[in-house]
N, C-alpha and C positions, 0 to 999 in steps of 0.2 A: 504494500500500500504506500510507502514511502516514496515509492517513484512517480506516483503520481501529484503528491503533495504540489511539486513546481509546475507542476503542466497546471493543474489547479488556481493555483496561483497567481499565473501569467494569461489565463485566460480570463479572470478577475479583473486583473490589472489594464491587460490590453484587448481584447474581448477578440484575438487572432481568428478566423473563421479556422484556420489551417490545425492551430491545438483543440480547437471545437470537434475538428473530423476524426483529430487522434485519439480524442476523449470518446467519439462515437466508437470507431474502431477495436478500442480498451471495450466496451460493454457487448459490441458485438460478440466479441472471440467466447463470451460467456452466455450466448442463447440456451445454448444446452441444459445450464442449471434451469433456464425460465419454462422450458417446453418441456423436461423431463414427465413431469406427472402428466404431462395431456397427454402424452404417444400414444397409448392405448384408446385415445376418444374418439378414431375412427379417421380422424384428419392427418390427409397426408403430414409426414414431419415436415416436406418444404412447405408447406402453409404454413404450418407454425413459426416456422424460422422467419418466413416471409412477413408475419402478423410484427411477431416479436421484432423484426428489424426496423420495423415503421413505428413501434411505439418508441424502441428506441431514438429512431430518429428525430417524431416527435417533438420530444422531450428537452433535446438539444437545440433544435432549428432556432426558436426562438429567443436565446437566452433567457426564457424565465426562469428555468433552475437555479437561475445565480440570483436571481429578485428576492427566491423562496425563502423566507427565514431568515432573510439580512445578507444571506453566504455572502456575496460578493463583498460587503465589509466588514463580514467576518475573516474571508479570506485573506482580504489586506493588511487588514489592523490586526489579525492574531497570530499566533504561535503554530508549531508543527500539528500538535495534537488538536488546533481548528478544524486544520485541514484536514486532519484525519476523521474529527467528526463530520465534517462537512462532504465526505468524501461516502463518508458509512450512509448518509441522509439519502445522498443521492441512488446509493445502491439501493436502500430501503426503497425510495420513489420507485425507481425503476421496473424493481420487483414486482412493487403492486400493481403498477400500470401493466406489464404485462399479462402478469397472474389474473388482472382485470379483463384484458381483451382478450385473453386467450380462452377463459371460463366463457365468455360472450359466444366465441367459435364453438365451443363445444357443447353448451345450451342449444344455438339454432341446431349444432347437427344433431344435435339427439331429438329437437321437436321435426328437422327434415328425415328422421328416418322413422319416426311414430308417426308422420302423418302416410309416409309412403306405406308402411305397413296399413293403415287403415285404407288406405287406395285402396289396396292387396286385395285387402279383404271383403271391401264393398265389391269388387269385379269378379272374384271368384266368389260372391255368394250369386251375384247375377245371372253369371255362367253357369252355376249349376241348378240357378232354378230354371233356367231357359231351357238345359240339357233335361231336366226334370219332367217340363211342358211337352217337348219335344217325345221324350221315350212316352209320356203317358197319353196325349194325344194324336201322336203323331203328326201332327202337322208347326212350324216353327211360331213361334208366339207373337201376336203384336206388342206393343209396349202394353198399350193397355189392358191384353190379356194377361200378361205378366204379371203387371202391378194389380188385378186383382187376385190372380193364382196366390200370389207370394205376400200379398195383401203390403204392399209399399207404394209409393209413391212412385205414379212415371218418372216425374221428374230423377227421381235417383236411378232408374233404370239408365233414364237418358245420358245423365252424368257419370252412370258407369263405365257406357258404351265407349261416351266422347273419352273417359280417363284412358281407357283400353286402348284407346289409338283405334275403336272401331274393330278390334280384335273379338269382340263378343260375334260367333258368325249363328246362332240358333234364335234371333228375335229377327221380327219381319219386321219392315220397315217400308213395306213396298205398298201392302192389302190394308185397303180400308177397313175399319173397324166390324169382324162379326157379330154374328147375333148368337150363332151356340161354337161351342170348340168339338170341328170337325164330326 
């Protein structure tokens, strides 16, 4: 942590864009600690890295890190052990911003793969009430024989159909509305 104490310092002092990128590059070489716990939540690790490298960058772009908490004249006006707190604050920041964004990634993907599963699930109930209609009357169903066979709503027939990409092939779409099933 000592070595960075003067980079610290002198970015304080002279606000360099150039020790700014070295100070990003310092936190980068450390995504690993930040994305460790989410590998498992289904997101590629280069998203993670790619998340994690924008909060990092974030964080720096504007120098408000130095605003936070006085740093920048803390930095100036104090001793080794500022910078060292000062140095701890921002790993601290850092942390939780990514630990922030990255928990965000892995909340939608877990609501993006409970809803796909409920897709799933509405299309293969469709399919198999249509394959249902089908074996038991023989002839392929219209929506609205379906929707009272299976006692739901056309509308969610329709919406199964259209999720399916049209893939449901046992409901008719063609025949006007019967009056008895075949």
């Amino acid at each position: 942590m000592a070595e960075y104490e003067p980079l610290l310092k002198n970015i304080a002092i002279n606000n360099e864009q150039e020790d700014i990128y070295r100070l990003i590059e310092i936190f980068l070489d450390y995504t690993d600690i930040y994305i460790n716990p989410f590998l498992d939540s289904g997101i590629p690790e280069d998203d993670l890295r790619q998340e994690c490298a924008l909060v990092i960058t974030e964080e720096f772009s504007d120098g408000v890190f130095l605003e936070k908490n006085d740093r920048r004249e803390r930095l100036i006006t104090g001793e080794d052990e500022v910078a060292q707190e000062v140095f701890k604050e921002i790993i601290h920041d850092i942390s939780t911003s990514c630990e922030k964004a990255l928990t965000i990634m892995a909340e939608s993907e877990q609501r993006s793969k409970m809803a796909g599963k409920e897709i799933l699930a509405k299309v293969n109930l469709i399919n198999e009430g249509a394959e249902r209609f089908l074996s038991e009357y023989g002839i392929m169903a219209t929506p609205a024989e379906l929707s009272d066979y299976m006692d739901i709503s056309e509308d969610i027939i329709i919406e199964a159909v259209e999720l399916s990409g049209y893939e449901i092939k046992n409901i008719d779409f063609d025949t006007p509305v019967r009056n008895n099933k075949g």
